[in-house]
N, C-alpha and C positions, 0 to 999 in steps of 0.2 A: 683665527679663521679655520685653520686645520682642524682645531677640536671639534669646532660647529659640525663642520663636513662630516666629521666621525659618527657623531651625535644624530645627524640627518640620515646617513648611512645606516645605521644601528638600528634607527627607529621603522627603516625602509624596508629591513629585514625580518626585524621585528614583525608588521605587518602585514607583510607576505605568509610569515606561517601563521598567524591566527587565520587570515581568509584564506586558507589550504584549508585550517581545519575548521571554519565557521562551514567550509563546502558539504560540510554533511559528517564531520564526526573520524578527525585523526585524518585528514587531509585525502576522504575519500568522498568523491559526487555522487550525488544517487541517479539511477539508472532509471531510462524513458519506462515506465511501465507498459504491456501492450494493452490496448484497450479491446476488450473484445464484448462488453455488455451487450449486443446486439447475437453472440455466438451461442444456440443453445446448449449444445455441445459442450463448449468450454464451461459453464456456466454449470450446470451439472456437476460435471466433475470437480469443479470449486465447491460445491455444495457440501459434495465427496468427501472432500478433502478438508472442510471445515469440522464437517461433524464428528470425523473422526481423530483432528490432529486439535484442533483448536477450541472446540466446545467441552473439553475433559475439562479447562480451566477459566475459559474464557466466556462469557455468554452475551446473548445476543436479542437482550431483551424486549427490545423495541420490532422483534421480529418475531412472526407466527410463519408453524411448519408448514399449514397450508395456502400459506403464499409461494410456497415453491411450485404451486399448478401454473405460476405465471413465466415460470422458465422450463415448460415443457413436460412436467411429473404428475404422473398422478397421484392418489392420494393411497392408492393401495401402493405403490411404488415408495411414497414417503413412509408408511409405516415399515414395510416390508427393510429398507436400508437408511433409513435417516431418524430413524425418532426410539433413542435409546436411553435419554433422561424424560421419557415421561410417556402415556397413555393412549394424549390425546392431538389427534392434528391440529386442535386449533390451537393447540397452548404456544405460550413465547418460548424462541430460543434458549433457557435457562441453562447454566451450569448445576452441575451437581456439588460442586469441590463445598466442601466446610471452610467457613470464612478463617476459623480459627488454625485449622491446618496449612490454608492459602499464608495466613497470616507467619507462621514458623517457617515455612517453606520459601517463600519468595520476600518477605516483610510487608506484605499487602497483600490484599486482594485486586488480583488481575484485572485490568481495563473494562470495561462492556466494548465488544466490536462492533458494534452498530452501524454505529458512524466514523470509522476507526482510517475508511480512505477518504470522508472528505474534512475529517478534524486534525487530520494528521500535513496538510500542507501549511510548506514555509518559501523561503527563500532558495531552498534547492528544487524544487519542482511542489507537482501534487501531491495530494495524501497519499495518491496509491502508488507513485516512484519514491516516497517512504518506508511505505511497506515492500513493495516490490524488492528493493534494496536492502531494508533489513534482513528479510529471512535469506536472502542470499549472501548475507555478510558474517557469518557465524564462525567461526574458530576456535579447537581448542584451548581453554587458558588454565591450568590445573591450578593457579593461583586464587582464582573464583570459587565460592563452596561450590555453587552450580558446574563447574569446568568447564564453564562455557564463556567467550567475551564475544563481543558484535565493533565491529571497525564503527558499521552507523549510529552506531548507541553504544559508546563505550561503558564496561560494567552494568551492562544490561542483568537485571536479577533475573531473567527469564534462560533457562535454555532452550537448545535447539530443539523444537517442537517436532521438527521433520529433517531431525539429523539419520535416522536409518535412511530414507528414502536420498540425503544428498548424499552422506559420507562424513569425511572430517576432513576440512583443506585447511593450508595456513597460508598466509598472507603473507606476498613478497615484499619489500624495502630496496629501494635504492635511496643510498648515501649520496647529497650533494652539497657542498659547500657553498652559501653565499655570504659573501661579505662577514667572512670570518666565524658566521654562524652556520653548523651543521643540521640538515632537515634532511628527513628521512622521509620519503615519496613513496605512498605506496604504487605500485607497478602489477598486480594482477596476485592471482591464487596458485598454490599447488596444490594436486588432491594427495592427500596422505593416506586413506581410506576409502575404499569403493563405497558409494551404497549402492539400493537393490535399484535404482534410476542412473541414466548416464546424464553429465553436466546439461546434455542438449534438452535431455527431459524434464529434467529437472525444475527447470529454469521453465519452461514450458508450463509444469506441474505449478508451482508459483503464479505464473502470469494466470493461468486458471484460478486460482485460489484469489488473487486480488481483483481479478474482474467479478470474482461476487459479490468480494466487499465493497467494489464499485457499486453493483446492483442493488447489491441488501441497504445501504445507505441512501437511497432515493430507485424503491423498487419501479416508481412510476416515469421514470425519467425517459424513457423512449419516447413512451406516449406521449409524454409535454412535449418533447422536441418534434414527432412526427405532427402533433395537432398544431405545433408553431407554425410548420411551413405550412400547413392550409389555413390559417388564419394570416399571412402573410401575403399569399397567392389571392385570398379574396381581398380582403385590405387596396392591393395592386391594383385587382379587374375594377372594384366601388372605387377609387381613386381617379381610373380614368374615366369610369361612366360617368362620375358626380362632375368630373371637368368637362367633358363635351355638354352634358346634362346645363352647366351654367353658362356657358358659352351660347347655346341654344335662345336660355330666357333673357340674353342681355343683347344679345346681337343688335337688335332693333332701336337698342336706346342708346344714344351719341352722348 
């Protein structure tokens, strides 16, 4: 009877640390993303910040540059800052990198971001509290060719894409013993390195950066939601006219 109990105990512990770390990757949660697709402002600046941090490696194929007139730019403003692998505004997001250098470099070639906030949801939240959470989880690891590791993606082949603008922090541990089994919790960041952004910007700059991918993954999605609620609102008013409406032509008949 005593063994069993041990056995149960063991397995109880057991358990506890895989769902610590089924939470999103070495026993860390991913974080509420802010949603700001509605911001144009933010939304801009994520644009910003894609073209310049993200599209070196990444591209964005299912995306043309002059879809960005729908979040406030013009098209002289798009050539002028945003269109540095190609020509033309109407061409797709493309990267420039060689598949075969991506290939030596990373052992693949990097994602399409397209759809990257709404393919990337699980069981810890949305795509974009994935995203949101990854680039903010990044630490040095010199054991990595990249010297770079991710708490939400352990041995992520990618480095930190926007490690000047965060800095380099490393990641606290707290030691706690259950049931004979030692789990190490992680407990928050220390910054070990400034970047040229403070933690509050930072973090800022990111939620920016994921509210495009919000966007860029369903550019039309306001407009569905604003055209829902007046198809919603009429739906309501024809609902009650068509009920008085039959109440009218039946009244007279018993």
């Amino acid at each position: 009877m005593n063994n069993m109990k041990k056995i149960l105990l063991a397995l109880l512990a057991t358990l506890s640390m895989v769902s610590a770390q089924a939470s999103g990757g070495e026993g860390i949660s991913w974080d509420k993303a802010p949603n700001k697709t509605n911001d144009m402002a933010a939304l801009q600046n994520g644009a910003k910040i894609f073209v310049n941090y993200c599209l070196n490696c990444h591209s964005a194929a299912f995306m043309r540059y002059n879809r960005l007139k729908d979040i406030g730019l013009t098209e002289q403003q798009i050539k002028d800052n945003l269109l540095f692998a190609t020509d033309k505004v109407g061409d797709t997001m493309k990267s420039s990198i060689d598949p075969k250098q991506a290939k030596e470099w990373f052992g693949g070639l990097p994602p399409d971001l397209t759809l990257i906030a709404r393919s990337r949801a699980g069981h810890g939240g949305s795509g974009a509290d994935y995203v949101y959470t990854l680039l903010r989880s990044y630490y040095r690891d010199e054991t990595k060719p990249t010297g770079w590791n991710n708490l939400a993606y352990p041995n992520i082949g990618m480095p930190n894409p926007l490690w000047e603008l965060q800095g380099e922090r490393t990641p606290q541990y707290e030691t706690k013993e259950a049931h004979g089994h030692e789990m190490h919790m992680f407990t928050g960041w220390k910054q070990a390195k400034p970047g040229t952004l403070t933690p509050l910007e930072y973090d800022k700059a990111v939620g920016d950066l994921v509210s495009y991918l919000q966007w860029m993954g369903e550019p039309a999605q306001n407009n569905r939601v604003r055209v829902g609620v007046w198809v919603l609102l009429f739906l309501g008013v024809f609902t009650l006219i068509a009920w008085r409406l039959n109440a009218a032509f039946w009244r007279d008949i018993k």
